[in-house]
Every structure is written in C-alpha cells, then in structure tokens.
N, C-alpha and C positions, 0 to 999 in steps of 0.2 A: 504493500500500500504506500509506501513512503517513498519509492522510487518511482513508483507513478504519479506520487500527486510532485515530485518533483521536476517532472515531466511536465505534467499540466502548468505549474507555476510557471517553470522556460516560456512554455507554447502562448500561454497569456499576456507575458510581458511581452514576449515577442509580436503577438496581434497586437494589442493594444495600449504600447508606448511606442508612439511615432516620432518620428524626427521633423522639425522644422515645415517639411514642406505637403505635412497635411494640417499644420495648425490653424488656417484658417479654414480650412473643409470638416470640422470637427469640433463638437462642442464637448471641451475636457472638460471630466468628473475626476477627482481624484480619489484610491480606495485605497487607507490603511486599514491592511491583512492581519489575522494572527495563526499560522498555519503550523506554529513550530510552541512549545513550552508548556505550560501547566494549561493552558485555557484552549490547547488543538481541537482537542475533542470536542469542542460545543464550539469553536470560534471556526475553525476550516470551513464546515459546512458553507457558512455563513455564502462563500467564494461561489458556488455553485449557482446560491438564489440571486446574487447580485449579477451572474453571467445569464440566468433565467431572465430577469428585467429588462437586461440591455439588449439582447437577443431579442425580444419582444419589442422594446420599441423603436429599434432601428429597424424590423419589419412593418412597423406602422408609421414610417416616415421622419422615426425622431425623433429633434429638437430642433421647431423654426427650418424643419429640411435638412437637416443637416444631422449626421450620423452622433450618437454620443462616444465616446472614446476614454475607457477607463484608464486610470493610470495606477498602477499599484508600489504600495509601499509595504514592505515586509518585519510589522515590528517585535513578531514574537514572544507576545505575552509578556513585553516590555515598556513602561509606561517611558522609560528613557525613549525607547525606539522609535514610540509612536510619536515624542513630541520631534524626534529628528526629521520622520517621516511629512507631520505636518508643515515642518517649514522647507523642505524638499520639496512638497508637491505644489505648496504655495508661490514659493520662490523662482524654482530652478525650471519646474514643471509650467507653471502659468496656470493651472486647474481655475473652475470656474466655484464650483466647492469641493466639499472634503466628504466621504461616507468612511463614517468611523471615529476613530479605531474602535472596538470592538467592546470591552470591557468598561467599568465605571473606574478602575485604578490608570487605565491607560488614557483613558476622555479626559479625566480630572486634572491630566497632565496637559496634553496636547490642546485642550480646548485655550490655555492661555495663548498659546501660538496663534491661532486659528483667531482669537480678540486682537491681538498685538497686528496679523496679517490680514485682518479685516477681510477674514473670508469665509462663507458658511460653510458649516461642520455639524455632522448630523451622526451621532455613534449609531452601531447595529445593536445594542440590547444595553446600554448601562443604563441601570434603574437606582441607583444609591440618591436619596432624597435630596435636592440644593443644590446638584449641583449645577445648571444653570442658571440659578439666582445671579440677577444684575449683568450678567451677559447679554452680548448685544447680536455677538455670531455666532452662537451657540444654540442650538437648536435638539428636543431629542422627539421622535416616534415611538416612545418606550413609556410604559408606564412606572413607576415610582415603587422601588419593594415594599414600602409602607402600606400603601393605598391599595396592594395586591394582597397581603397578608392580612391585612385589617379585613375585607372583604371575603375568605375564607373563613376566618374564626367567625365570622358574622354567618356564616353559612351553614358553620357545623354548628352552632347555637340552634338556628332557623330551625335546620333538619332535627335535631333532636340528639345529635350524638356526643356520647355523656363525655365532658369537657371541664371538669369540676376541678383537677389538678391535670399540671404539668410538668414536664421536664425539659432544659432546652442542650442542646448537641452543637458544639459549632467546631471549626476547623478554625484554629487559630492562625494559621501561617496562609491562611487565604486569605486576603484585603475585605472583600463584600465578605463573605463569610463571618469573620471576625467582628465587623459593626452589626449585622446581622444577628449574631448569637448571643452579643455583648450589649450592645444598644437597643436595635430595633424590637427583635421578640418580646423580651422582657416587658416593655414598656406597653405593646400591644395585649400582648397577654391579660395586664394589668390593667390593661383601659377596658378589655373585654371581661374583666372579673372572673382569671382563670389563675389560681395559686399558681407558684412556681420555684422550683428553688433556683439556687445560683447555676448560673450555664454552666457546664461540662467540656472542656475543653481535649479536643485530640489533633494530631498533628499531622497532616495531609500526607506525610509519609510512612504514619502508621501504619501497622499491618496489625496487634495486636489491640482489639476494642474490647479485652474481658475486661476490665478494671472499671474502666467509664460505663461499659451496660451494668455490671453486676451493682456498681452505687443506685445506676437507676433504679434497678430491680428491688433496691429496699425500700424506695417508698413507692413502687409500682404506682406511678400518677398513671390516670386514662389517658391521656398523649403526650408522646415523644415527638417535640419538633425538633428538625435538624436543619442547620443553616449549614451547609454544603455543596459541592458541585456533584454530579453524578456516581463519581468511583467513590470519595470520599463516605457520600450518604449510604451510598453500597455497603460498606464494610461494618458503619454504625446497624444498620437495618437486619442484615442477616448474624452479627451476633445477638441484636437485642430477642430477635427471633430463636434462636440459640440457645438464647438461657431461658424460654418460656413466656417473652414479655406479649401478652395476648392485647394492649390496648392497640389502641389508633398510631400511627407514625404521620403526622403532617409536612408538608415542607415549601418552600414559598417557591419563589421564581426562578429561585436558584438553580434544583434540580429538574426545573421543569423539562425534559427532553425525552419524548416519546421513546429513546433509545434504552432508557429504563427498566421498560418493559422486560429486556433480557438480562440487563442489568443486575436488578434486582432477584429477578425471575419469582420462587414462588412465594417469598418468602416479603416480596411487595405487595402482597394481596392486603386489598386494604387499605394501600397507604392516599392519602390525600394530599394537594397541592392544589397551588394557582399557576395560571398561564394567558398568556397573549395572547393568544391565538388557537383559534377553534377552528380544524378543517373544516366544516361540515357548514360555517357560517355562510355560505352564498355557493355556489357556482361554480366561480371566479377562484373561491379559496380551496375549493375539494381539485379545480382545475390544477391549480400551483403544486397545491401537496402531492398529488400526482406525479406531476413530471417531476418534482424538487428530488423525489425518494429516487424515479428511474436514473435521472440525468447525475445524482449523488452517484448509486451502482455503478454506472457506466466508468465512474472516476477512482471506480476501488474504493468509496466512503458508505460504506452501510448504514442506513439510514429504516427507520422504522415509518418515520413522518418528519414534515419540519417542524422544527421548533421555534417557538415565538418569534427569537433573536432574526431567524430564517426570515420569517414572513417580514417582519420590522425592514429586514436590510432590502427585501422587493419592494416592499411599498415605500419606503424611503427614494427611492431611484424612480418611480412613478410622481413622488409629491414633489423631489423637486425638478423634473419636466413638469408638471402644471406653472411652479412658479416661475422657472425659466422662459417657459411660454407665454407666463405676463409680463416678464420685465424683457420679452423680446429681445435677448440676449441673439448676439454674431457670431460667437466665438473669437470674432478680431482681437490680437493677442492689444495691438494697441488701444483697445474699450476695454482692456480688463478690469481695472480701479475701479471705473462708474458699472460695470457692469454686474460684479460684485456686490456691487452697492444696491443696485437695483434689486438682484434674485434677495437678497436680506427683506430689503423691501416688501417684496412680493410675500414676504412670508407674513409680514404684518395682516392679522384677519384672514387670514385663509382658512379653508372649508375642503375637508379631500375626502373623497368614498374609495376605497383601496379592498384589500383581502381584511386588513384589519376589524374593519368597522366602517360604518356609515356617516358621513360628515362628522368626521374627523377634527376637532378644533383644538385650538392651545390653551394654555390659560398661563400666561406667560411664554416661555419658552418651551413650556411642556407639554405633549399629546393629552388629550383627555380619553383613554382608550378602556374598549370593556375588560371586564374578567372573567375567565372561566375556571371553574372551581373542576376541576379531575380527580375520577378515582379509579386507581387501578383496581378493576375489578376482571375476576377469572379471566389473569393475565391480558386482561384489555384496556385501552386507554379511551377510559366511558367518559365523558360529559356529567357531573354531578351536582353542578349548579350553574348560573353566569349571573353577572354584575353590570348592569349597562354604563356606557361610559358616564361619569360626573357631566354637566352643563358646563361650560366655562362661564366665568366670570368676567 
C-alpha cells in the first residue's frame, strides 16, 4: 500500500503542479496533505475525495471556464510542515486558496500564515472549539467537537440509555485527544449531569490497557467515553470488553470512521459516537460515498465509507467554486492580491447545499452543520439519531 500510494503522490504532483505556462489557463487551489505520520490513516483518504471534486468539476466546466488545478503540499502530521506548506503554496505557488491542512494541531499552526498571506484557508476536519475566533482568512466546513458531543449525550439522555455515571479514556500524547479527555468531556459530561471521575490517561503507543480498564472496572460507570483516534480507541475498547465491562463505550468525532467497523470488530457492538456526515443524507451523498470507497480501493486504501473529514474536504472544493464564481476570479497571476480578497469576500453570507447539509451557513467563521449520532450495531454503521444544523446568528 505504501508504495503505491507513493506512486499516486508522484502521479498527482506531476498532473497537477504546472509550470509557468499554464498559470493563467488555471484556477490554482492549493492542498496541504497529511499522507505520512500519526494522522495517515484518517488524513490520506482525505486525497482521494479532494481528486473526486476536482475531477467532477472540471467535467462540468470548472471555475469561470477554466480548469481548477491543485497544488499539493506534503506536511505529514506536522503542524511545522503544514505552516511551511502554507507559505509555499501562498508565496512560491500563487494558489488562489488553501484546502487544509488536515488536523486542528496542524490548522492552528498554518492558519497564522494563511492571516499574515491574506489568503483563504479552509482545513478538511479540524473541529477543536476557537479556533477561528477573530480571523479574517480563516474559514472551516467542520463542525466544533463541543457542539458534536454535546448533541450525543443529549441523545443518549432522549433515547433512554442509562447515563447516570461515567468514565472518560483519552490518549495523552494526541493534541485533540488530550483537550478532548482533559477539557472538553468533563465539562460536557457535567453540563449534561452525568458523574464522572478524573480522565484516564494512556499513551498512543501503548499496547498494554489492563491497568487503565481494570480502575474503570471498579467503579463500573454505564459509559466509557474515549477521546481517541481509531487504533488508539481500538485497544481501550476491546480490553475494557476483556475484562467484562458490559456498559455503553461512547466517543465523539474523533473516532468517527466507518473503518471501525473492522476495527473494533465485535467487541464494538454497541459502541456510540457522533459524525459529519450521513451517506444516506441525499442522493448526491450515497453518490460520493460510492465512488469515495471504489476510487479509495483502486489506490490500495481500504475504505468501508467516507468519513466526515472525506465528505468536509469534497464539499469544501464545491463551496469554494461557488464563491470563486462570485468574486469572478481569472486566475491572472497579476489579480492575485484583489483576487484573494474578493473569494474572502465572497465568503461573507454565503448559503451552500453540498453532501453535507442543506444551506449550509456560518456563524462567524464557522459551518453550522448537522449531527448524526451512530451506533454500531450487528457490526453495522446504523444511523441512531441526527441533530439539524444550529441557525446562524
């Protein structure tokens, strides 16, 4: 798999980083990547659904006529990299904006650049609460792990399912992870009126979770929330199962990835989470997950379905061709400044119907997107509740 998708990387840079003499036949987007480090497994895919988009709309004519033309930047589940990347693609590149980077530790980096280069920047899944507060190019199609978790607990209340004590799981040496198990649960937990004791902390390169299940298992709360990326929740889940723990496993956004399913296997029965993204929401979105899963196969990335981050990084490359279509961008390398300025513009008040959701708005910087509340059930990834998107304000 790794020598193919290094194949793939060549073959992409080589389509779509041109030289000089298509820059005005082509409206650059620039894409930092994270195909390589702790964040491969849920960030690679990403690369697929963004060659889905663009493939689609340069078969429907484009932008303003004119083909889009990605430019990739490779940062490696590095928040250094990706801010290298953003003044790479800004600078050196000319890009008209930025999709990415990938993560809320790599965004929170590079989005300073991306202010400082006055040019928009739009990540594929960082959801960590503020952090576009008072940014002016900064923009995300993500919803907030706050507002996703809070909308879960609020669901397993609704539905009935017994939520009277908890216990929370995080991965310390993961950035979201670690504010996640340390800050955010607690705090929600407690506004939802669900005891809890002190987070649990294990270390993403553990292999050995008897000590942290077997504390949970003495005061056996009704659910174990875990703030984790997929392997990580893996290893929590199938010891706490191990040593007999029969409650609920909940978990937010984090491990939201249909790829779970095997994951976990059977020892995820049961477990609940939030997510972005619902195939089955239109059409449009059972169309995408479709081809996301085959055209993923085709690249040697096994894929189950897409995951949020997925869906987020297509319909981000659809919203901004709408707004580039209203600020009538050229691609002329000498419009770049006003032009820039214009696609920012254009984001002021906009309204977008995508795979997402249905008129899409911001409420600042930020999407106002629905939630779906998932349960894995007889190893299937069921639809168990949804949350329509908030109003903006």
């Amino acid at each position: 798999m790794k020598s193919g998708f290094r194949f793939l990387a060549s073959v992409a840079l080589t389509v779509f980083v041109s030289g000089p003499a298509l820059a005005e036949d082509t409206i650059k987007i620039g894409n930092i990547v994270t195909t390589a480090g702790v964040l491969k497994s849920i960030a690679e895919p990403a690369v697929v659904a963004a060659d889905i988009a663009v493939d689609e709309i340069n078969a429907a004519g484009g932008i303003n006529g004119k083909k889009v033309e990605l430019v990739r930047f490779e940062a490696s589940s590095d928040p250094k990299q990706a801010s290298v990347g953003a003044r790479k693609l800004a600078q050196d590149d000319g890009v008209l904006a930025i999709l990415g980077p990938f993560s809320s530790a790599e965004f929170s980096v590079a989005l300073n650049d991306a202010e400082r280069l006055k040019v928009l920047m739009m990540p594929n899944s960082a959801s960590t609460p503020g952090l576009t507060d008072g940014k002016t190019y900064s923009y995300r199609l993500s919803e907030d792990e706050s507002k996703q978790f809070s909308r879960l607990l609020k669901s397993i209340k609704a539905k009935g399912v017994k939520a009277d004590t908890a216990e929370i799981v995080y991965i310390s040496d993961e950035v979201v992870s670690n504010a996640a198990g340390t800050k955010l649960y607690p705090a929600l937990l407690e506004a939802a009126g669900i005891k809890h004791g002190s987070p649990i902390a294990v270390q993403y390169k553990s292999f050995d979770m008897s000590a942290q299940a077997a504390q949970i298992m003495q005061s056996n709360p009704d659910i174990v929330a875990i703030a984790g990326t997929p392997p990580s929740a893996s290893k929590v889940i199938k010891e706490l199962r191990r040593q007999g723990y029969k409650g609920r496993i909940i978990g937010s956004q984090i491990f939201a990835d249909p790829n779970v399913l095997e994951l976990f296997g059977p020892e995820g029965d049961g477990t609940l989470l939030v997510a972005g993204f619902w195939k089955g929401f239109n059409a449009r979105s059972q169309a995408f997950n479709d081809k996301f899963v085959a055209e993923a196969e085709k690249r040697g990335i096994h894929k189950l379905g897409a995951h949020h981050s997925d869906a987020q990084t297509y319909d981000t490359l659809f919203l901004m061709k709408q707004v580039m279509e209203k600020a009538g961008v050229t691609g002329d390398p000498s419009k770049l400044a006003d032009e820039r300025e214009k696609v920012v513009a254009a984001m002021q008040g906009v309204n977008f119907s995508g795979i997402l959701g249905d008129n899409i708005c911001f409420a600042g910087h930020d999407a106002e997107l629905p939630g779906y509340v998932i349960e894995i059930k007889d190893g299937q990834w069921t639809k168990f509740d949804q949350a329509p998107a908030d109003p903006c304000k």
